[in-house]
N, C-alpha and C positions, 0 to 999 in steps of 0.2 A: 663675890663681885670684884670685878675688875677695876684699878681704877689708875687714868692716865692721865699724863701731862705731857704738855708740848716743848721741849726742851732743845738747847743746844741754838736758842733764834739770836745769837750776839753774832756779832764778826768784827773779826780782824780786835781795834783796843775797845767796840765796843761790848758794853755786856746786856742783855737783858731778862730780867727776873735771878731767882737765884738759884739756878740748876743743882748744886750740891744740896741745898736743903731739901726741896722736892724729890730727889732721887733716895733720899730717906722716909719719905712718905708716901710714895704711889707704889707700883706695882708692875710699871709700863710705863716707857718712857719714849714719846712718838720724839725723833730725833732728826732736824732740821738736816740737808743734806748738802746747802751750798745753792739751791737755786731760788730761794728767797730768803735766806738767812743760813748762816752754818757757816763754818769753814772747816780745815782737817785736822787740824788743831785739838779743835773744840769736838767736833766727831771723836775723836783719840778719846781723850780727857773724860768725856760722858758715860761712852763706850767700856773703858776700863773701870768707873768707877763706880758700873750700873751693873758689872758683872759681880764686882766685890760683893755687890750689895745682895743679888738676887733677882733684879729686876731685869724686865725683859727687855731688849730693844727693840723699835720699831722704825722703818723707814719714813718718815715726813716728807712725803715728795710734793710738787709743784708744779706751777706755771717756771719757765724762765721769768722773774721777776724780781730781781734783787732790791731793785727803788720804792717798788710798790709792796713789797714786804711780803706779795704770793697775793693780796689780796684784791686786783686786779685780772679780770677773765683777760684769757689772752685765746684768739680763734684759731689755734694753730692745728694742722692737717695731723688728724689723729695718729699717723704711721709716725709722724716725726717726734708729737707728744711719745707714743711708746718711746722709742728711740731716748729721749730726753729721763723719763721715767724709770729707766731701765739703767741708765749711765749711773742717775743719782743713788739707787741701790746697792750698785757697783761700790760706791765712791764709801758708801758709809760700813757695807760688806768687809771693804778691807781693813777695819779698824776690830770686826768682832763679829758674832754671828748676828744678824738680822730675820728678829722671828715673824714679822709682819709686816705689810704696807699700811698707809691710811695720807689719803690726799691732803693737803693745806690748803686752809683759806678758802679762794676762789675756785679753785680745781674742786676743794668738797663739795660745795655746792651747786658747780656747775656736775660734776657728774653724780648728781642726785637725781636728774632730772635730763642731760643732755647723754644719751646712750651713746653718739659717736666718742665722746670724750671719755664716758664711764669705761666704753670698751677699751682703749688706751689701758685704762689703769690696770683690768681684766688681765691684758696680754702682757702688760710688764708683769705682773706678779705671776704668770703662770707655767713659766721657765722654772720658778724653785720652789712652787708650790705654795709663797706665801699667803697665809690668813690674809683676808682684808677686814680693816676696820672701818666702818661705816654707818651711816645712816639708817634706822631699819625701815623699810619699804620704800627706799631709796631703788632709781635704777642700776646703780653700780650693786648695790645686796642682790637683784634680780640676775642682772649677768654674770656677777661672780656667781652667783650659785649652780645658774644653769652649765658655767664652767667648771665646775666641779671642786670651786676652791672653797674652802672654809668661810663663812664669814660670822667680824663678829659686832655685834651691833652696840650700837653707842650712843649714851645719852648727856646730853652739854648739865651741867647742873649751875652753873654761872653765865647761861646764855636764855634769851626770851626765846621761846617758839608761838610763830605762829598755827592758827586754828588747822593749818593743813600738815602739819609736821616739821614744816621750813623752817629755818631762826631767822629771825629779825633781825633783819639788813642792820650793820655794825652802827649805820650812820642814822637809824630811828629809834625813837623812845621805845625804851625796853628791851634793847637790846643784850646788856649786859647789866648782869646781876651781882650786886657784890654786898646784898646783907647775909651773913654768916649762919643766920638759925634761919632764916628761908632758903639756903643754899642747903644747909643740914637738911631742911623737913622736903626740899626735891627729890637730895639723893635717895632718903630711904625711900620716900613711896614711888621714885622708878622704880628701887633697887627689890621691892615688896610687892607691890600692886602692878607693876607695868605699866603708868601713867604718868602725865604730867600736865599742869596748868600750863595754858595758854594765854596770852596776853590779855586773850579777850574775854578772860573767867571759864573759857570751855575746858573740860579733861580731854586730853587727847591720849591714845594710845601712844606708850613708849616701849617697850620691851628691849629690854637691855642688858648686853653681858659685859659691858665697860662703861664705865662713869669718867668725865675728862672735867678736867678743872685747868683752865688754861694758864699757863706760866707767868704771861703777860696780864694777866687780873690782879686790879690792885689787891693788895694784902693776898696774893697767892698762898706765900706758906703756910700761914695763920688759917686759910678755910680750907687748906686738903689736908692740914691735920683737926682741925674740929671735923670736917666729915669722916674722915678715917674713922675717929671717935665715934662720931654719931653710928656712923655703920654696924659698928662693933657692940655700939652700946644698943641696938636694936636687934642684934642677933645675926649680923649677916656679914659670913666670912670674908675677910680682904683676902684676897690672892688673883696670883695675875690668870688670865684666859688660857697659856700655854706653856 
């Protein structure tokens, strides 16, 4: 099992969460690109010290939304999103290799569901072949696959889902989860059974080949190393997807 974090979201003197210690604990490191967080800087810095490591990088691309943090839907004409999606690639590209996509914030979960926007994401990643990381039975898993790109599916262990597979809008009870041994007993029975509780006591199907623990969750470092643990301690391999 795979298992990732969201990294590189500071800019300019700001910082946020703490990228070197996570980059010793995951496996996969989705890495902010400049259009809601990131700068070249910090792309550099992450890039070089996630290769040291072994871990993979991955491109965190966006809405243009640097005030809103990415996590404001923004309508914008799908050729232009490619266009946008494609630079930010570019931008993080030239710091190291970029082994995969996977959208931020509002773009996730608008092309979970909004296929003009999912196919955006489709067409950036399919100039260099990358994996997308997503959603499973999400519309962007749908169109990436009918495009013939790898994908690979992903489950929030520090986030609520709703009874349909959605997560729980940031700004509703249950959204995010931050007790450590219920964060533990998610990831393995995604990472084992392929399910996961729902807010509403329902199991819902999860199948998954990446676990994300978000960088910005309080006590970050402290639950992606007790899950690492937990994983380990249940039998089931940590290593990244590619």
């Amino acid at each position: 099992m795979d298992l990732n974090s969201d990294l590189g979201e500071g800019f300019g003197i700001w910082r946020l969460g703490d990228d070197d210690a996570l980059l010793a604990i995951v496996t996969s490191a989705n890495v902010a690109c400049g259009f809601h967080a990131g700068d070249p800087t910090t792309m550099r810095r992450i890039s070089t010290f996630a290769a040291e490591l072994g871990v993979r990088v991955g491109a965190q691309v966006s809405y243009r939304d640097l005030a809103g943090f990415g996590r404001r839907r923004i309508d914008v004409p799908p050729g232009e999103l490619e266009d946008e999606l494609r630079y930010q690639i570019g931008a993080l590209s030239a710091f190291g290799p970029v082994s995969y996509i996977k959208p931020h914030g509002a773009l996730y979960n608008t092309a979970a569901t909004d296929e003009a926007h999912a196919s955006a994401v489709v067409a950036a990643a399919r100039p260099s072949g990358l994996p997308v990381l997503c959603q499973p039975g999400s519309a962007l898993a749908r169109l990436a696959t009918d495009a013939g790109l790898r994908v690979v599916t992903e489950g929030f262990i520090d986030r609520g889902y709703l009874p349909d597979g959605r997560l729980v809008p940031r700004n509703s009870p249950g959204a995010l989860i931050t007790d450590v041994d219920t964060v533990i007993a998610r990831a393995v029975r995604m990472a084992i059974d392929g399910v996961v509780q729902a807010v509403d006591g329902s199991v819902i199907p999860m199948p998954v080949e990446s676990l994300c623990v978000h960088g910005d969750t309080p006590g970050a470092v402290a639950m992606a190393t007790a899950v690492r643990a937990g994983l380990l301690a249940a039998g089931i391999t940590v290593t990244s997807f590619c």
